[in-house]
C-alpha positions in Angstrom: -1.9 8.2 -34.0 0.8 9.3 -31.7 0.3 8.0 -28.2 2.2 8.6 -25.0 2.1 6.3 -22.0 2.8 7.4 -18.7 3.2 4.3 -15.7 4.7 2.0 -18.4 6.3 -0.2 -16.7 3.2 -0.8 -14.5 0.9 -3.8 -15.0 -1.8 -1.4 -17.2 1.0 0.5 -19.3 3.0 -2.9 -20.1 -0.4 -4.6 -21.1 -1.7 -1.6 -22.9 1.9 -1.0 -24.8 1.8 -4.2 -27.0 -2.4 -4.1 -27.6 -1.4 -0.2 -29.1 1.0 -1.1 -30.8 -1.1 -4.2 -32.5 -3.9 -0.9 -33.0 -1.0 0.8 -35.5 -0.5 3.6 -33.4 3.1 5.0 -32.8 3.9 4.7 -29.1 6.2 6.9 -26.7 6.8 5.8 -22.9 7.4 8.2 -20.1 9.3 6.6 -17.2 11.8 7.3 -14.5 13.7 4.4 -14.8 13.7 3.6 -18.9 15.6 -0.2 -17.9 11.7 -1.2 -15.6 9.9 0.3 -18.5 11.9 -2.9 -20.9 11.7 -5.3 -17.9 8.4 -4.7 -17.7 7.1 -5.5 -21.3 9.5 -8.4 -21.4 8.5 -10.3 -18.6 4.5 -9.2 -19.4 5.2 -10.3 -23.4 6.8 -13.7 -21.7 3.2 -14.5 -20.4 1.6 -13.6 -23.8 3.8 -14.9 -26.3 4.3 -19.0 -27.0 7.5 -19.0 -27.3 8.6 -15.6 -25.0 9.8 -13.7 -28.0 8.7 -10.0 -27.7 8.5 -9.6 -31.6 6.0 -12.7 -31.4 3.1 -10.2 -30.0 3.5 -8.0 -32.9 3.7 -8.8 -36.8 6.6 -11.2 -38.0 9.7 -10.0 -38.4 9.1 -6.6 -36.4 12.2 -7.3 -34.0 15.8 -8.8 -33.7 15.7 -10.2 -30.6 17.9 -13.2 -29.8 16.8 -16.5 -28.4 17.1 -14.9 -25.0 14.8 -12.3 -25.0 17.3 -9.5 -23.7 15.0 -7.6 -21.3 17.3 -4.6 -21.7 16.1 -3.5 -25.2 12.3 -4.7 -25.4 11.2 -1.5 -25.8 13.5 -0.6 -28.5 12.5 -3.8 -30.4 9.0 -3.1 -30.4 9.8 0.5 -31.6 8.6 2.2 -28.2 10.4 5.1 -27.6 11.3 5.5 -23.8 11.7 8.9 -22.5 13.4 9.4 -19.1 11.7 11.6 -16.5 9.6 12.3 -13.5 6.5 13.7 -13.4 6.8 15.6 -9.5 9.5 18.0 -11.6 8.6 18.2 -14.8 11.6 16.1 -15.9 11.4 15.2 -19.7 7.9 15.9 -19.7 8.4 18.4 -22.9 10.4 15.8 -24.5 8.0 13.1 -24.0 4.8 15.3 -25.2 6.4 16.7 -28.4 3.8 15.9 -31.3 1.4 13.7 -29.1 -2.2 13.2 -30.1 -3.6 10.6 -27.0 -1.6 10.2 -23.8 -2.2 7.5 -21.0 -2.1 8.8 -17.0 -1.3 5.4 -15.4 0.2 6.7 -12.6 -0.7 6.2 -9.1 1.2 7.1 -5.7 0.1 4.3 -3.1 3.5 3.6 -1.7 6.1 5.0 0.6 8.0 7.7 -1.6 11.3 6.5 -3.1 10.4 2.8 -2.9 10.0 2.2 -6.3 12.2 4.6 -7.9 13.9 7.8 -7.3 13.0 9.7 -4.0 11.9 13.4 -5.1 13.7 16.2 -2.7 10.9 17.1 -0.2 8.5 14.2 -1.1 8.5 12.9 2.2 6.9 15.1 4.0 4.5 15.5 1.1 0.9 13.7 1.7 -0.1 11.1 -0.6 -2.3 13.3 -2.4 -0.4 16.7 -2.5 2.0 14.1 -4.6 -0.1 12.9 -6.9 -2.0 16.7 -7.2 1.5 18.2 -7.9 2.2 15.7 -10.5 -1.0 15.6 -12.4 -1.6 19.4 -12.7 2.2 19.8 -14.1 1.3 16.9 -16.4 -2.1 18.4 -17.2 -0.6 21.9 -18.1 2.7 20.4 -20.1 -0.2 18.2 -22.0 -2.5 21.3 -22.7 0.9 23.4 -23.7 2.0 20.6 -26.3 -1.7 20.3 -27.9 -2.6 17.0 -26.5 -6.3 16.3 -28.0 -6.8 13.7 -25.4 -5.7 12.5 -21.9 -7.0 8.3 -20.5 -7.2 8.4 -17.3 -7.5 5.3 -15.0 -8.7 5.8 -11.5 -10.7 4.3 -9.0 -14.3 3.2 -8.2 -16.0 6.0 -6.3 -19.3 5.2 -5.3 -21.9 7.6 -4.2 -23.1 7.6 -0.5 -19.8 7.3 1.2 -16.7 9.0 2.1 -13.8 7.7 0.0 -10.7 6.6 0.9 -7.5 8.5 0.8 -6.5 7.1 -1.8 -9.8 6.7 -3.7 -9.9 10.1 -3.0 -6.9 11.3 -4.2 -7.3 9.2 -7.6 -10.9 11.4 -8.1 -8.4 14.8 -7.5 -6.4 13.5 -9.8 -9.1 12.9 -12.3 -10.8 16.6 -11.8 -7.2 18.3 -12.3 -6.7 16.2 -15.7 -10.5 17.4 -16.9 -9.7 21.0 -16.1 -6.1 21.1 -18.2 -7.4 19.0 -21.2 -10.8 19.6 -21.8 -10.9 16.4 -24.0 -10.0 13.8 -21.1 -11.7 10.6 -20.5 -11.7 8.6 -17.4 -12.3 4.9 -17.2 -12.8 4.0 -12.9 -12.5 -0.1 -12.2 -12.6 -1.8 -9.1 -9.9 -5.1 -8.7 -7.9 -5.9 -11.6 -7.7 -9.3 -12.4 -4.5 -9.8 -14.2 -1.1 -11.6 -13.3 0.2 -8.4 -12.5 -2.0 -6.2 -11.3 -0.8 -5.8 -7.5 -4.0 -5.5 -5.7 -4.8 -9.4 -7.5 -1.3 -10.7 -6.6 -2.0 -9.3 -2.8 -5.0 -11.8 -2.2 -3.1 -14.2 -4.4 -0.2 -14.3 -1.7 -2.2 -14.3 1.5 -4.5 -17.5 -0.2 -1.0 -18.9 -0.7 0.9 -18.4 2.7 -1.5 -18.5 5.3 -2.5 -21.5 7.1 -5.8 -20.1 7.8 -7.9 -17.7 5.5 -8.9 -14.8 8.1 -12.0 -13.6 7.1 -12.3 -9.9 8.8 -16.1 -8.0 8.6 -15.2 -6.3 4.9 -15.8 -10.2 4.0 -19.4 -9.0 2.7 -18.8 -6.2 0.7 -19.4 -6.7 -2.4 -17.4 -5.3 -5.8 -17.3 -6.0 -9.5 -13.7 -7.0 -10.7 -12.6 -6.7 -14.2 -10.6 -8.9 -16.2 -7.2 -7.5 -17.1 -7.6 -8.2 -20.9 -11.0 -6.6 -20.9 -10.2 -3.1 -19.0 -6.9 -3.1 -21.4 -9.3 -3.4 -24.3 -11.2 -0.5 -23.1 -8.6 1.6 -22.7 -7.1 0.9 -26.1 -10.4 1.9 -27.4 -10.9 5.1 -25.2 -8.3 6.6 -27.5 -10.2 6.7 -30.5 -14.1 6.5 -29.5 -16.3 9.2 -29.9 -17.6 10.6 -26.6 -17.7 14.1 -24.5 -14.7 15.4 -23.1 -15.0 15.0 -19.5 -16.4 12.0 -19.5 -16.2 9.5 -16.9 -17.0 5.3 -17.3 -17.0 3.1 -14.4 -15.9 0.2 -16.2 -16.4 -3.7 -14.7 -16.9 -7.1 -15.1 -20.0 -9.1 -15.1 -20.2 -10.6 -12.4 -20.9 -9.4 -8.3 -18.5 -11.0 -5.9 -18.1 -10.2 -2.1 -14.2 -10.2 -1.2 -14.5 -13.2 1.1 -16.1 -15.0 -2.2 -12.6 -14.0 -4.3 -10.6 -15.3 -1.6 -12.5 -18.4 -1.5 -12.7 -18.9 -4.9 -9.1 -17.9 -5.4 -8.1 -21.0 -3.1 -10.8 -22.9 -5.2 -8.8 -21.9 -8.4 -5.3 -23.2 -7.0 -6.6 -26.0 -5.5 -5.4 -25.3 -2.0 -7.4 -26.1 1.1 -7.7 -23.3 3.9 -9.7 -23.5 7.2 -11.7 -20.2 6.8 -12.2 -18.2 10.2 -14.1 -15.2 10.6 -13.5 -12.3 12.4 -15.1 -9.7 14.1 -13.1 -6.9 14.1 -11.0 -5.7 10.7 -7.9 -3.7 12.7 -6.9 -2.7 9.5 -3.5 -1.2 10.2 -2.1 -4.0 11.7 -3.6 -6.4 9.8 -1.9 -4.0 6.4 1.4 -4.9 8.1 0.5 -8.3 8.4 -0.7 -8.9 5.1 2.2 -6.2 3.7 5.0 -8.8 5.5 3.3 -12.5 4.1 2.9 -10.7 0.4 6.2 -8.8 0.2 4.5 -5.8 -0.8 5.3 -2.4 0.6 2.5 -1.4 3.8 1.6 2.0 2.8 0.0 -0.1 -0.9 -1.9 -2.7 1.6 -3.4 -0.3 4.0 -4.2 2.1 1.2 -6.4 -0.9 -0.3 -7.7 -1.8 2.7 -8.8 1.6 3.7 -10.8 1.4 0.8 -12.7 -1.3 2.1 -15.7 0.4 4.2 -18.8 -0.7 1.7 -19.3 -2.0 -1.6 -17.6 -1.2 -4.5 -19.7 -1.4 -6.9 -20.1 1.2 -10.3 -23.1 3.4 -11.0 -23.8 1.8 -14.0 -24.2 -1.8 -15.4 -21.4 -3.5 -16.7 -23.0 -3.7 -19.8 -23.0 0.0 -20.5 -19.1 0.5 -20.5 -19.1 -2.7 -23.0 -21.5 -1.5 -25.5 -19.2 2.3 -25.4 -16.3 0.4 -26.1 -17.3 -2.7 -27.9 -15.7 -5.3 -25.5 -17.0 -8.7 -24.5 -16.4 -9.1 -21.0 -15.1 -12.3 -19.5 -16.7 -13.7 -16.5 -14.9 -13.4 -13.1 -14.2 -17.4 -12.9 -12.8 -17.0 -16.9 -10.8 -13.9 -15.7 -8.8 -16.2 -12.7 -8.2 -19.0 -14.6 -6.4 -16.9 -17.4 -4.5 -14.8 -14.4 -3.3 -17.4 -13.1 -2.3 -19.4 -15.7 -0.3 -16.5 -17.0 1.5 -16.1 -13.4 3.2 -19.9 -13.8 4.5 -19.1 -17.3 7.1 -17.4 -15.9 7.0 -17.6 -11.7 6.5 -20.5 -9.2 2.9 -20.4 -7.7 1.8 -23.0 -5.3 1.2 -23.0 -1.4 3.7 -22.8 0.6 
């Protein structure tokens, strides 16, 4: 099967690539930058691999890649096929849908425009989710146009009973528009994403490592249902083949109900650090979004869309069960999910307290 990947060089799109690729399917990327899209699988293949060699994922002798792993041809050794272009114009879109049975919507707008790669003309002044409208309804139409049988969509938790966030929300526009071009989309909606580089993991990562005190604010006791990365990659690899309705949507999860002061906890648990904990009463969540933004490095429009999000639990409609038995995984408990997250972090970064 011909598959298409859009977000490649995010955390989902570089874990998924390789797990395709191992499926037999023939894979294409779409990407602004091509050169993230090859940094991306080499540094995620470097967690995966024993000895770092990106060939190592796949069957032996699959790739020519020297001792040092050039990052600038990963792609290229694996046989993914990178296709420049930007999904706001329509940029190689044609190119990069050309005789594609399954494709992959892994993008997601929660940052400043132009942070992470080229700044659209106008984009600016453009809301969060006029962007990510704009970019899935020209997707959706380019995929309908090029006979695309299926589109994978990853969004967001969306519980019933309260108003989402904007970006919660915007994810759920994004997921209606993909429906209503390809009437064969499926959507797969998780919570926290346990994985070494999943950005809303590293976030509580950072603030267990660099602050002297663990600040507890009042979303402390909402409750959510995190995912391990290899488990919600596993799903999503099987989403392109398995039988089910178009338009359907799966909230997908892992076994096990943890409130976010509990993940923060046990995250310190996990690294062994020690953290006076002090609760607060009042969550100020745009300053504390700077706050944490500046101690993680991260960009302040991605913390405060997160912690926007936080006004209840988070939990899915159905059991986690359900989404296993649909797609055949066995899911990893939250405790198994840190330990192998974090373990893959140190093969190739520095993590202790600072």
């Amino acid at each position: 099967m011909r598959v298409l990947v859009t977000g490649a060089s995010g955390f989902a799109g570089a874990m998924l690539i390789p797990r395709l690729l191992a499926d037999g399917h023939e894979v294409r990327a779409l990407a602004r930058d091509p050169q993230r899209v090859d940094a991306a699988l080499a540094s995620q293949l470097r967690r995966t691999t024993p000895r770092g060699r990106p060939e190592a994922a796949l069957q032996p002798g699959s790739g020519g890649v020297d001792d040092e792993g050039s990052d600038d041809h990963t792609a290229a050794v694996l046989g993914v096929e990178v296709v420049g272009g930007d999904l706001l114009t329509g940029r190689g879109l044609t190119r990069a849908l050309d005789g594609i049975d399954v494709s992959y919507y892994l993008v997601h707008s929660m940052e400043t425009p132009g942070r992470r790669g080229p700044q659209v003309a106008g984009s600016g002044s453009q809301s969060l989710r006029a962007r990510e409208h704009q970019a899935a309804a020209r997707f959706g139409r380019s995929a309908a146009r090029a006979g695309v049988g299926r589109i994978v969509y990853l969004g967001g938790l969306v519980p019933d009973g309260w108003t989402p966030s904007r970006h919660l929300a915007s994810r759920a526009g994004v997921e209606t528009v993909l429906m209503d071009a390809v009437e064969d989309t499926v959507a797969l909606r998780a919570s926290i994403v346990i994985a070494a580089r999943s950005r809303s993991f590293r976030l509580l990562v950072h603030l267990v490592e660099r602050l002297p005190v663990i600040a507890l604010p009042p979303w402390r006791r909402f409750r959510t249902q995190p995912i391990d990365g290899r488990d919600l990659i596993s799903m999503l690899a099987s989403a392109a083949t398995v039988s089910m309705p178009g338009g359907s949507v799966i909230d997908v999860a892992g076994p096990d109900v943890v409130s976010y002061g509990q993940m923060l906890e046990r995250i310190a648990e996990a690294m062994l650090v020690r953290r006076p904990r002090f609760r607060l009463r009042v969550s100020g969540t745009p300053v504390s979004a700077r706050v944490a933004a500046a101690l993680a490095g991260e960009d302040p429009a991605l913390t405060l869309a997160l912690m926007e999000g936080l006004r209840g639990d988070l939990l899915p409609a159905t059991s986690a069960g359900h989404a296993a038995a649909i797609f055949g995984v066995d899911l990893h408990s939250f405790d198994g999910a840190l330990e192998h997250a974090l373990r893959e972090w140190e093969t190739v970064e520095p993590l202790a307290a600072r």
